[in-house]
C-alpha positions as CSV (number, residue, x, y, z in Angstrom):
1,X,-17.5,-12.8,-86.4
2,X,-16.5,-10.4,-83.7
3,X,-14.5,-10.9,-80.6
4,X,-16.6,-10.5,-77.3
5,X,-17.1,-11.1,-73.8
6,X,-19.9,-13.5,-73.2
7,X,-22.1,-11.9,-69.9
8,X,-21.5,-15.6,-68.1
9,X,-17.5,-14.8,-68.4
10,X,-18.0,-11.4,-67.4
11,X,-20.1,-12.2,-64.1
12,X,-17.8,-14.8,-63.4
13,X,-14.9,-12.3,-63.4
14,X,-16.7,-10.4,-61.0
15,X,-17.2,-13.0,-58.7
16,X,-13.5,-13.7,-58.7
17,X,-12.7,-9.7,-57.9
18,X,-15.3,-9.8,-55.5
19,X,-13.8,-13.0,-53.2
20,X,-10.3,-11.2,-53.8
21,X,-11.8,-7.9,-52.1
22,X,-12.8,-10.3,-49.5
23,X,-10.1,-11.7,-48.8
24,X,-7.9,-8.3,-48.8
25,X,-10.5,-6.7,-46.4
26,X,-10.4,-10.0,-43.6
27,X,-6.3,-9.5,-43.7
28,X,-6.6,-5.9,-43.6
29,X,-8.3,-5.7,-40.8
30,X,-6.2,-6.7,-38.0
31,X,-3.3,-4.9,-39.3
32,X,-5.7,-1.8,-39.0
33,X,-6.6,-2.7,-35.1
34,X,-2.9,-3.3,-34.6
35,X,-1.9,-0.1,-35.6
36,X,-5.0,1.8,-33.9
37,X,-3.7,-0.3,-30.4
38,X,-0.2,1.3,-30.7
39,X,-1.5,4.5,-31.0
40,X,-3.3,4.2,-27.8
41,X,-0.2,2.4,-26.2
42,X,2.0,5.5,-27.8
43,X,-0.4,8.3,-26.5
44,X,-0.8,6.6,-22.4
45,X,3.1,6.9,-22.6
46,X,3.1,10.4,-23.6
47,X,0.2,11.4,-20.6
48,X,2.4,9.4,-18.1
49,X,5.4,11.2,-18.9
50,X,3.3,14.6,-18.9
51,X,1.7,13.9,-16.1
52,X,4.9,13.2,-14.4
53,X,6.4,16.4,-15.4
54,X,3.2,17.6,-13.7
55,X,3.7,16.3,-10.5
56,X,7.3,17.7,-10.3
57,X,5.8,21.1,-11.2
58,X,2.7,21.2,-8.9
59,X,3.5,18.2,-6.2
60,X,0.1,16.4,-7.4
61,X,-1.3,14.2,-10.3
62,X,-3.7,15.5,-12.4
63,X,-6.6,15.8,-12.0
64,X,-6.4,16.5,-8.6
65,X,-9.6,14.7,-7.3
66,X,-12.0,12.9,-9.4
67,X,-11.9,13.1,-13.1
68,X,-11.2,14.6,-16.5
69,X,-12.6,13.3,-19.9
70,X,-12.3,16.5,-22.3
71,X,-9.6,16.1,-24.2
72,X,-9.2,20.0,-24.4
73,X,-9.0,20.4,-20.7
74,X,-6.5,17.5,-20.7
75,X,-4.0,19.0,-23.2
76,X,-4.3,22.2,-21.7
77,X,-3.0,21.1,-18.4
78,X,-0.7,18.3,-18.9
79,X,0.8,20.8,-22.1
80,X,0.1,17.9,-24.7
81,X,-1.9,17.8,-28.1
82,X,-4.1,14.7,-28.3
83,X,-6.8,14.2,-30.9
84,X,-9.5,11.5,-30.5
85,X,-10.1,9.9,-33.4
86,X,-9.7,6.9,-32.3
87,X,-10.0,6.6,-29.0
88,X,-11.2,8.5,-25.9
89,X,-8.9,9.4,-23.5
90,X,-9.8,10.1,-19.5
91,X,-7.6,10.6,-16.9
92,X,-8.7,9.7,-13.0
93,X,-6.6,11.1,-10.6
94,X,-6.1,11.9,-6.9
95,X,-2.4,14.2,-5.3
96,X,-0.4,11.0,-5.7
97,X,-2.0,8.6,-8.1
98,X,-3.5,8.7,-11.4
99,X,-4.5,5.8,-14.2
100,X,-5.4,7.5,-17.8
101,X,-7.6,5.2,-20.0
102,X,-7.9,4.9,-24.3
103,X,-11.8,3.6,-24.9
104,X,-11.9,2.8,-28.2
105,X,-14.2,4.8,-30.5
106,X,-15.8,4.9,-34.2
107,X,-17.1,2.0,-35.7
108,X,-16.1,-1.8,-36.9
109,X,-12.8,-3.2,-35.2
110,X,-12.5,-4.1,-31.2
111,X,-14.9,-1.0,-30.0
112,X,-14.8,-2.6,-26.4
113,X,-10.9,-2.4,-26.2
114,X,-9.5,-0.4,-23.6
115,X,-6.1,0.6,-22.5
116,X,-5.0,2.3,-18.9
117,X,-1.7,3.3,-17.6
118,X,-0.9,4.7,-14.5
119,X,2.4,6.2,-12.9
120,X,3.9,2.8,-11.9
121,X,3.3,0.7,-15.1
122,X,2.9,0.5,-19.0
123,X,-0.1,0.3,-20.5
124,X,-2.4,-2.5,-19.7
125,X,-5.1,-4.1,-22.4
126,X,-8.3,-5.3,-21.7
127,X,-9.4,-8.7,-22.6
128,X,-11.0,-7.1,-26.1
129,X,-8.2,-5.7,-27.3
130,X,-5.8,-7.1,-30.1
């Protein structure tokens, strides 16, 4: 008689890998979000700080007036080099204000979390945000 794997012991060992990759993926999430929300936090700090040199350079906040959303635009004038993965970053300005704001992007996670910074303070969360 040969040694085998019944098919009822084999499906039941995939159930068992399947509630493990379950339970892997609910944990993993949050750690994921957690990680995303610092980069935001980590990338207002660094358009503060730029934006500050800015001002010291130019007497005003940038933008001027009104607002900037392309991130290209952005890293040409504040000097930085931003990528947007993850989040979207715009920048609303006037000669001595400014608040710069991470919207969430892509797909899954908190997509409605959003940070903002502006020259007095550090980054603030919205309500969605881990």
């Amino acid at each position: 008689m040969k040694d085998a794997f019944t098919l009822m012991e084999i499906v039941i060992v995939l159930v068992i890998i399947g509630i493990l990759t379950t339970l892997a993926i609910s944990q993993y999430t949050p750690g994921r979000e957690t990680a995303m929300s610092k980069e935001a936090i980590v990338n207002l700090k660094l358009i503060a700080a730029a934006e500050r040199i800015y001002r010291m350079e130019t007497a005003s906040y940038y933008p001027s007036s009104g607002s900037e959303s392309n991130i290209a635009v952005i890293n040409t004038n504040l000097k930085l080099y931003l990528t947007e993965t993850n989040w979207d970053y715009s920048i609303t300005g006037g000669a001595d204000s400014f608040t710069a704001f991470a919207d969430r992007n892509g797909s899954g996670g908190y997509l409605d979390c959003q940070y903002s910074i502006d020259a007095d303070g550090e980054p603030n969360p919205n309500a969605s945000c881990p």
